[in-house]
N, CA, C and O atoms as a MOPAC input file, in Angstrom:
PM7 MOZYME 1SCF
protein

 N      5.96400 1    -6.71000 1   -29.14200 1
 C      4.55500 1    -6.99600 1   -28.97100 1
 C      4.39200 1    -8.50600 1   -28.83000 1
 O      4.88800 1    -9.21300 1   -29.70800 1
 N      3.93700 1    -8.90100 1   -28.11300 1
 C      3.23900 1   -10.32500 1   -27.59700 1
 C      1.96900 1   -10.52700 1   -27.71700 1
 O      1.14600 1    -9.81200 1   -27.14600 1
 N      1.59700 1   -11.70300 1   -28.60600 1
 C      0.65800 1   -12.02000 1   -29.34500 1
 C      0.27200 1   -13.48400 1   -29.14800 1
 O      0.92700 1   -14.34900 1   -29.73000 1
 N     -0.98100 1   -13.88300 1   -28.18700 1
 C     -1.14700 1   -14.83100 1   -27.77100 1
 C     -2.43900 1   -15.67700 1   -28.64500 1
 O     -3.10500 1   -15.05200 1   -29.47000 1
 N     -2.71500 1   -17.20800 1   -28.35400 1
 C     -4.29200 1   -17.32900 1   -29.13600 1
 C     -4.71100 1   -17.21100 1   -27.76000 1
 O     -4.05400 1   -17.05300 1   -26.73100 1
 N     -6.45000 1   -17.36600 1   -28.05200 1
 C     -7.17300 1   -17.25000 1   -26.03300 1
 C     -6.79300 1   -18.42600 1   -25.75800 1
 O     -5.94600 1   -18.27400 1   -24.87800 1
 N     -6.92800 1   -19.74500 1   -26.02200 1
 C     -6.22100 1   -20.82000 1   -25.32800 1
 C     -5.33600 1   -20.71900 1   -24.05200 1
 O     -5.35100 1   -21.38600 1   -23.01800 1
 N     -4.29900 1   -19.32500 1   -24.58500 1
 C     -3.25200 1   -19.37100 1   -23.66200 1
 C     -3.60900 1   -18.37800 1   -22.79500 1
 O     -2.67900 1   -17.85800 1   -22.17800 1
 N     -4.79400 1   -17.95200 1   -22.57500 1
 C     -5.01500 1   -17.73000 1   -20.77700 1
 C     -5.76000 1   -18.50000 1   -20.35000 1
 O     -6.41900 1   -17.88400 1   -19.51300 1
 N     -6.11400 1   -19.58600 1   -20.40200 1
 C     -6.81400 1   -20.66700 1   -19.42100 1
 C     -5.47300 1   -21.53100 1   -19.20100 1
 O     -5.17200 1   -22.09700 1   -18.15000 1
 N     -4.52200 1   -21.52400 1   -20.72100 1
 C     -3.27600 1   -22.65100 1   -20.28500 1
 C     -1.92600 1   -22.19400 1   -19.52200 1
 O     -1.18600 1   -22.94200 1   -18.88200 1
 N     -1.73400 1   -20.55300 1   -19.76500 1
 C     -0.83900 1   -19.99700 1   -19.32000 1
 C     -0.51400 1   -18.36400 1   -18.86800 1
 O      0.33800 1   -17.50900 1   -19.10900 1
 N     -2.28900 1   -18.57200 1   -17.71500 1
 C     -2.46400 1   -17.09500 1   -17.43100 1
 C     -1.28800 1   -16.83100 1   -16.65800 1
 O     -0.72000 1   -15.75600 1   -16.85100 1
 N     -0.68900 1   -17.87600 1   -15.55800 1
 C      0.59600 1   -17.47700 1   -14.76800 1
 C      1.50800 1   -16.88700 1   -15.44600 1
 O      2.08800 1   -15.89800 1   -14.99600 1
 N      1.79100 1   -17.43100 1   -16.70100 1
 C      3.18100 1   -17.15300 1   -17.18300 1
 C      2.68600 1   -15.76500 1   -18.18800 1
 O      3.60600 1   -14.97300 1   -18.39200 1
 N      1.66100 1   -15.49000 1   -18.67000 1
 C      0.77800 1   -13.84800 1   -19.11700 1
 C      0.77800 1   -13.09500 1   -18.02300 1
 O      1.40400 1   -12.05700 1   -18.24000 1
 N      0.38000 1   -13.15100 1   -17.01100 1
 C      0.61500 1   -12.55800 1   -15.94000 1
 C      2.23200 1   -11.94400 1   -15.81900 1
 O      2.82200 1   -10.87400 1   -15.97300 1
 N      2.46500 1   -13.07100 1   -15.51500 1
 C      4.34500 1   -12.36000 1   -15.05800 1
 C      5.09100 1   -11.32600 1   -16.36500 1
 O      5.99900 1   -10.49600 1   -16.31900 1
 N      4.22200 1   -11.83500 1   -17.49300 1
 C      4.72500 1   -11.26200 1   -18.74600 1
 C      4.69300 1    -9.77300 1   -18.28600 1
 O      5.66700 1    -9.10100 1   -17.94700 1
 N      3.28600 1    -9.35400 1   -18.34000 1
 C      2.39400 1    -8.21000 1   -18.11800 1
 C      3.12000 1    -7.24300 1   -16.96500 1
 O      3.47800 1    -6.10800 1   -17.27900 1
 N      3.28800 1    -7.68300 1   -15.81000 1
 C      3.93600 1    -7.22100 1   -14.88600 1
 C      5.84600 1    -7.01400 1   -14.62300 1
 O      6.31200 1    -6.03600 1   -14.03900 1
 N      6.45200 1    -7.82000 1   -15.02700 1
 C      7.61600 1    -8.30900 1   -15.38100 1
 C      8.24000 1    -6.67000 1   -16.29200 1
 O      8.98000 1    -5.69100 1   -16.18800 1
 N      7.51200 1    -7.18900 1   -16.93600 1
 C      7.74900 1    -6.39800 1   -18.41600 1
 C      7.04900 1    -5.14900 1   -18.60300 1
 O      7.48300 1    -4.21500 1   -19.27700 1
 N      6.32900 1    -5.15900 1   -18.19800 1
 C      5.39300 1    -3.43400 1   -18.15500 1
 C      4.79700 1    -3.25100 1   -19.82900 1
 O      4.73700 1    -2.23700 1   -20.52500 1
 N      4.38600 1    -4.71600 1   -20.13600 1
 C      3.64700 1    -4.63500 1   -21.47700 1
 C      2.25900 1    -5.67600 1   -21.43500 1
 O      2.02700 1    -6.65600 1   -20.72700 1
 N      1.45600 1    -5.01300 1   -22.51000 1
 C      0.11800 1    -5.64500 1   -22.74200 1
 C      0.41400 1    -6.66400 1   -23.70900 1
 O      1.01100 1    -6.60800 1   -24.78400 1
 N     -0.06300 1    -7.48300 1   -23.17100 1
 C     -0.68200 1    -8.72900 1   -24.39200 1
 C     -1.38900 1    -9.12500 1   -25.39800 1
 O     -2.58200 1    -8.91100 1   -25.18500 1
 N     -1.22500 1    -9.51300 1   -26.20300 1
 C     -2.58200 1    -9.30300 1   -27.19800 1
 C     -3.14100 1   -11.03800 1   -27.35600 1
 O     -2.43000 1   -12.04200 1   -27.30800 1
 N     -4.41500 1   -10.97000 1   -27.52300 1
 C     -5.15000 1   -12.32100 1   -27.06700 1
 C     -5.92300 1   -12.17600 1   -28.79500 1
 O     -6.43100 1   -11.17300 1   -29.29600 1
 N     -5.76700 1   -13.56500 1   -29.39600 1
 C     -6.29600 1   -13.24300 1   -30.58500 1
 C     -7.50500 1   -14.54700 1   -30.25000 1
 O     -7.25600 1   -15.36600 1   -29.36600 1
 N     -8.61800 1   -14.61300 1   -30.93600 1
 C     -9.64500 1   -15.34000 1   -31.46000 1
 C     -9.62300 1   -15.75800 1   -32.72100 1
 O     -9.86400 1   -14.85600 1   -33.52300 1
 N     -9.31500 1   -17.34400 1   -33.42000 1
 C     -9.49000 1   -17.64400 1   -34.53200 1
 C     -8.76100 1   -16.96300 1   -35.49000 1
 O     -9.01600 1   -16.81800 1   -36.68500 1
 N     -7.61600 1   -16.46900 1   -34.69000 1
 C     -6.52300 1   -15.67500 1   -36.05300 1
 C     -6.65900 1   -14.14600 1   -35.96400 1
 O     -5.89100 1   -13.37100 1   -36.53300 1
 N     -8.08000 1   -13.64800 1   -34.92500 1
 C     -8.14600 1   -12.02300 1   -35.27400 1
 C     -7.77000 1   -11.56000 1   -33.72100 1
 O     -7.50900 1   -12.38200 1   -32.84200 1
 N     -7.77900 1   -10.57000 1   -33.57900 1
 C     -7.07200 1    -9.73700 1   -32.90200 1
 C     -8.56500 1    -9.88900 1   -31.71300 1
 O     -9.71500 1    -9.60300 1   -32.04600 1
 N     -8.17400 1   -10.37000 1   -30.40700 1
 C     -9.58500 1   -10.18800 1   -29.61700 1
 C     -9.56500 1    -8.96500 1   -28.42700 1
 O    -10.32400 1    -7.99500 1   -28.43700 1
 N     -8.61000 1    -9.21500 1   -27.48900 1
 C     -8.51300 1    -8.66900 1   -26.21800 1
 C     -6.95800 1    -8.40900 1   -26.01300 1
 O     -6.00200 1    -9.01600 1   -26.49700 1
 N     -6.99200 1    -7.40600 1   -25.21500 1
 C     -5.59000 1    -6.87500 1   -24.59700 1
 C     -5.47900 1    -7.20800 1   -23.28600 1
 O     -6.48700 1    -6.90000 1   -22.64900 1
 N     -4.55900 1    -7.76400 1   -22.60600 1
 C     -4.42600 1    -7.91300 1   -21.54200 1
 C     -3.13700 1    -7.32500 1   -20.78000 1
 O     -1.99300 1    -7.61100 1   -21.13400 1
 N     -3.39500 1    -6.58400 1   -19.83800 1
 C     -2.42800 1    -5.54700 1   -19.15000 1
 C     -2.43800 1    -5.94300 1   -17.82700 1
 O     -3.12500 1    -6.77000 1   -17.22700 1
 N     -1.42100 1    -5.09000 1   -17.43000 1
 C     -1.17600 1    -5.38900 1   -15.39000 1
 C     -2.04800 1    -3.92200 1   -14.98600 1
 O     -2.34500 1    -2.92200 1   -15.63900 1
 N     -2.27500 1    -4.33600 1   -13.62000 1
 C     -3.09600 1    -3.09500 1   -13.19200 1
 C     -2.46800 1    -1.84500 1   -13.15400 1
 O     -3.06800 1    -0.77800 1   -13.28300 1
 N     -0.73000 1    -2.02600 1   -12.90100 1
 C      0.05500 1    -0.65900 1   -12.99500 1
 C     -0.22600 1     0.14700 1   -14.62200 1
 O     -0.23500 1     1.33400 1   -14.94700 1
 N     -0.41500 1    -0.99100 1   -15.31500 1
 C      0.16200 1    -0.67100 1   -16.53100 1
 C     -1.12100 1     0.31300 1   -17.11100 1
 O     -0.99800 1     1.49200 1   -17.44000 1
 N     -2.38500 1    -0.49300 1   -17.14800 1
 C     -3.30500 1    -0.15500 1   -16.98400 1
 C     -3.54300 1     1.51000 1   -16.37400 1
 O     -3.84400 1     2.48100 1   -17.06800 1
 N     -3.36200 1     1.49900 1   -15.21000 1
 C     -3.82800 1     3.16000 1   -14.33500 1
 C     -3.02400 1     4.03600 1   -15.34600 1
 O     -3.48700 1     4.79800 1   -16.19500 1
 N     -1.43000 1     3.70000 1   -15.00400 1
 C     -0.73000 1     4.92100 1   -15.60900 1
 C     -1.81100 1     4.84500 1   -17.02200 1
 O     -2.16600 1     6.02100 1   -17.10800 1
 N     -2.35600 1     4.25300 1   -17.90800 1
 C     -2.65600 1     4.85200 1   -19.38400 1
 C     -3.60700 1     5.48200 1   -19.21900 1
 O     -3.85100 1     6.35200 1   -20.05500 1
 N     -4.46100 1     5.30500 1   -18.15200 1
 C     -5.23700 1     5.74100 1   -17.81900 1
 C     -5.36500 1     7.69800 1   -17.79800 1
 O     -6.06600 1     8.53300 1   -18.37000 1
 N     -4.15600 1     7.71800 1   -16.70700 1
 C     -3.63900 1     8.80300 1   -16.11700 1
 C     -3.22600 1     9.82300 1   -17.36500 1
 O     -3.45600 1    11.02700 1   -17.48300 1
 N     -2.59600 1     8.98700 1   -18.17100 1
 C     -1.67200 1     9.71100 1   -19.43400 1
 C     -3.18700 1    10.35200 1   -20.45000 1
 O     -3.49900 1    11.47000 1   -20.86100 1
 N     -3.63800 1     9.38000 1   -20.51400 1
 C     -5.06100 1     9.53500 1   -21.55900 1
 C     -5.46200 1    10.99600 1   -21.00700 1
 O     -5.12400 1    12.11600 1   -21.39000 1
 N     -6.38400 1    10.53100 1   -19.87000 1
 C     -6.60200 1    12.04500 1   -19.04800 1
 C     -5.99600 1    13.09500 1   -19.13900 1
 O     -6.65200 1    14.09300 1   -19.43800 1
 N     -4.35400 1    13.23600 1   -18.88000 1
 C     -3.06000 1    14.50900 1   -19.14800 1
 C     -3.81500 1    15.30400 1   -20.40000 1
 O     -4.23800 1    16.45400 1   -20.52200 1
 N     -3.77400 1    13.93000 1   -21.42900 1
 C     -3.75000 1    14.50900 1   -22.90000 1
 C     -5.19300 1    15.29800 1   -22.71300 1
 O     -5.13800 1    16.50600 1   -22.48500 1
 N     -6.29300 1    14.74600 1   -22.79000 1
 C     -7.23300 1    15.14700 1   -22.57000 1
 C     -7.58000 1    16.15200 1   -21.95900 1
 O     -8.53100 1    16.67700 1   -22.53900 1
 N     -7.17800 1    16.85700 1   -20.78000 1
 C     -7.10500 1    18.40300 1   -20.54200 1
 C     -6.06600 1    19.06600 1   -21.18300 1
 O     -6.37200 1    20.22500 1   -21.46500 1
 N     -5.23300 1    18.82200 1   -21.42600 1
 C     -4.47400 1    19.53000 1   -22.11400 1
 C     -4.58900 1    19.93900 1   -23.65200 1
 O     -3.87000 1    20.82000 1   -24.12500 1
 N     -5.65100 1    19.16200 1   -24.49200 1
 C     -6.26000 1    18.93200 1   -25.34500 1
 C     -7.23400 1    20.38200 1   -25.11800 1
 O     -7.51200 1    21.33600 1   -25.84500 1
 N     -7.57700 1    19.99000 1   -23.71500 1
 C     -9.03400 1    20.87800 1   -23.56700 1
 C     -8.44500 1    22.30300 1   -23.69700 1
 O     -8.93100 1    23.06500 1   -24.53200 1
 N     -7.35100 1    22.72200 1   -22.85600 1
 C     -6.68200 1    23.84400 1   -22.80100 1
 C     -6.18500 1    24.56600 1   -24.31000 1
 O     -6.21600 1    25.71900 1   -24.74000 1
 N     -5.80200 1    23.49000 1   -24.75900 1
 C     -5.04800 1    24.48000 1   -26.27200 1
 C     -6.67200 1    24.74300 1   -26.96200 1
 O     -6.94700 1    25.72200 1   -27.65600 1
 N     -7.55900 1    23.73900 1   -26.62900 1
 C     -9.04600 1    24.31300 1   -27.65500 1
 C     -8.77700 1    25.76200 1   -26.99300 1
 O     -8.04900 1    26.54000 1   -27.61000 1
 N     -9.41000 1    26.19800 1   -25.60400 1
 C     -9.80000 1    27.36700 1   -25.22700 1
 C     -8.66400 1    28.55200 1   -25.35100 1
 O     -8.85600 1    29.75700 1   -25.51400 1
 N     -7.74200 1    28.02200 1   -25.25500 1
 C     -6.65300 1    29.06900 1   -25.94300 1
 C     -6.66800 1    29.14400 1   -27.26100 1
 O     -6.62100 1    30.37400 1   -27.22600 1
 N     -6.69300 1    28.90500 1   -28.45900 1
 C     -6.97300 1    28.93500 1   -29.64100 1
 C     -8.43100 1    29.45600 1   -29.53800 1
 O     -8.43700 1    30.22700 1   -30.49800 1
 N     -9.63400 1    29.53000 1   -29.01000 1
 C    -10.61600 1    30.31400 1   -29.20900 1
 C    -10.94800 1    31.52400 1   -28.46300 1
 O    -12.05300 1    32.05900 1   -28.37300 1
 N     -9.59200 1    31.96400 1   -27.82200 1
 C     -9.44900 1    33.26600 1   -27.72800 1
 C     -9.71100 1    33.17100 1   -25.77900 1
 O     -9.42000 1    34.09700 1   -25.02100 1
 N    -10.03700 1    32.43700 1   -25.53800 1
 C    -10.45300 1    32.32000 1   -23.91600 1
 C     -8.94700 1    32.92900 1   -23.08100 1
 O     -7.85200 1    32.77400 1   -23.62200 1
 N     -9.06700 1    33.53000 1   -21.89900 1
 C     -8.22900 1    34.55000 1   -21.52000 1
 C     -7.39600 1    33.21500 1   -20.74300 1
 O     -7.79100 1    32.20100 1   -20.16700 1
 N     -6.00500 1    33.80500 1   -21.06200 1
 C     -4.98700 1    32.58300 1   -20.31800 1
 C     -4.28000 1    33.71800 1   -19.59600 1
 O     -4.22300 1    34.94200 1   -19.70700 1
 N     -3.55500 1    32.39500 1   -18.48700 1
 C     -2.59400 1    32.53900 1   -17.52800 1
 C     -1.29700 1    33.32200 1   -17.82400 1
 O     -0.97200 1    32.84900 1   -18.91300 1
 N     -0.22800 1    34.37700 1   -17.44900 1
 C      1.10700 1    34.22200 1   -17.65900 1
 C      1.73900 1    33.59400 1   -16.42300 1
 O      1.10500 1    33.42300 1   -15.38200 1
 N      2.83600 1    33.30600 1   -16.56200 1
 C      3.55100 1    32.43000 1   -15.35300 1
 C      3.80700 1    33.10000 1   -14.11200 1
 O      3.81600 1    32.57100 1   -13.00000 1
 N      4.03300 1    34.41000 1   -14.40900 1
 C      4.19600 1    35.04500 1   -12.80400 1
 C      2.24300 1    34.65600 1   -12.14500 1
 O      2.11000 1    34.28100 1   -10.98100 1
 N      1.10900 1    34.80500 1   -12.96300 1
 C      0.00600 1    34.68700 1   -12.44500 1
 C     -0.01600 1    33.24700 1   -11.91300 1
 O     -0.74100 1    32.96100 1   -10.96000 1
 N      0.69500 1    32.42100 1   -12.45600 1
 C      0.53500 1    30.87700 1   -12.11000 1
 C      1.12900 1    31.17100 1   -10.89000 1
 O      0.51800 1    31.12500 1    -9.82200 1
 N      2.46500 1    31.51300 1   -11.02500 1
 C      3.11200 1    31.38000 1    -9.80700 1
 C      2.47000 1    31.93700 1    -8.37400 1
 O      2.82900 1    31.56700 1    -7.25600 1
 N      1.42200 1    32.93000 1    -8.67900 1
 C      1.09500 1    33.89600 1    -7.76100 1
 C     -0.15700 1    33.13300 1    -6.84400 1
 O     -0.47900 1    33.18600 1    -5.65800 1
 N     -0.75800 1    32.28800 1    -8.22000 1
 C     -1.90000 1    31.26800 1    -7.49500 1
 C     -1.62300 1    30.45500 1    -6.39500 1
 O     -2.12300 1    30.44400 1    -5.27100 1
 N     -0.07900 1    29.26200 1    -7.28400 1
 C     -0.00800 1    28.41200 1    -6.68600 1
 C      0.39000 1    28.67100 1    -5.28200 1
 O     -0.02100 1    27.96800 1    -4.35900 1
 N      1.39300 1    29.93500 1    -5.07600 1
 C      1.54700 1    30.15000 1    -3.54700 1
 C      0.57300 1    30.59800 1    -2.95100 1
 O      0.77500 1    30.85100 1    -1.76300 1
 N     -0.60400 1    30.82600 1    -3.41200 1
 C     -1.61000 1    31.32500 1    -2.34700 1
 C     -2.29800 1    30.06700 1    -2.11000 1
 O     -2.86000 1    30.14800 1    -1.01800 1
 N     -2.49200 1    28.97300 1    -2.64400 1
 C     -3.39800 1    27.79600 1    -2.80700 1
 C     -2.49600 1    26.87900 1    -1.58500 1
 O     -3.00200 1    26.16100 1    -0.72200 1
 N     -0.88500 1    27.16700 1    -1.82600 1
 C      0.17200 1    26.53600 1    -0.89500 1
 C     -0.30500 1    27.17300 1     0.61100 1
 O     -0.63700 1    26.53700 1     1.61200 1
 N     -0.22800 1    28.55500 1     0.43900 1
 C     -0.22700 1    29.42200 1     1.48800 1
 C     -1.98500 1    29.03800 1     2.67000 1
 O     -2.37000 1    29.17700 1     3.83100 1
 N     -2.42800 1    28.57200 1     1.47700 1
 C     -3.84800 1    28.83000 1     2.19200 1
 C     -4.76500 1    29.75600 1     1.73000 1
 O     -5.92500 1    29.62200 1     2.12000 1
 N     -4.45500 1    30.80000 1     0.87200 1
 C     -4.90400 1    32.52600 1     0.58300 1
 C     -5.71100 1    32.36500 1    -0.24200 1
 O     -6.04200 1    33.47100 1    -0.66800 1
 N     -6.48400 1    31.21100 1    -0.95900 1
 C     -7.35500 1    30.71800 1    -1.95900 1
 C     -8.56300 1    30.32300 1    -1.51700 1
 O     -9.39500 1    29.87800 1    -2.30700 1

């Protein structure tokens, strides 16, 4: 973990930058000793994005399966996805 004061993005956003990207890690920007802002690369950024979301339906799915809501078996998955491939959807 990399732990900056704010000073050091007006003195050394280039070299935070390359960190961020370089490295595929966020920064941490403190204020007066406390913890202020995170600073990330835009890759780094989307993918958490992306991952957050995953969890988040998948989250949604085990609710409605645990409250009894009617699920899929895999031959039915399978049967969708080739019709959705096929066009038949």
């Amino acid at each position: 973990m990399k732990i900056k004061p704010s000073t050091a993005l007006r003195n050394e956003y280039n070299d935070i930058s390359s960190y961020c990207k370089e490295q595929d890690q966020p920064v941490y920007i403190t204020k007066n000793g406390e913890g202020d802002l995170v600073v990330m690369s835009i890759d780094y950024y989307t993918r958490r994005e992306e991952q957050l979301d995953l969890r988040e339906k998948l989250l949604e799915a085990l609710m409605k399966k645990i409250s009894g809501e009617k699920t899929c078996d895999l031959a039915e998955v399978d049967e969708r996805l080739k019709g959705l491939i096929d066009g038949n959807l």
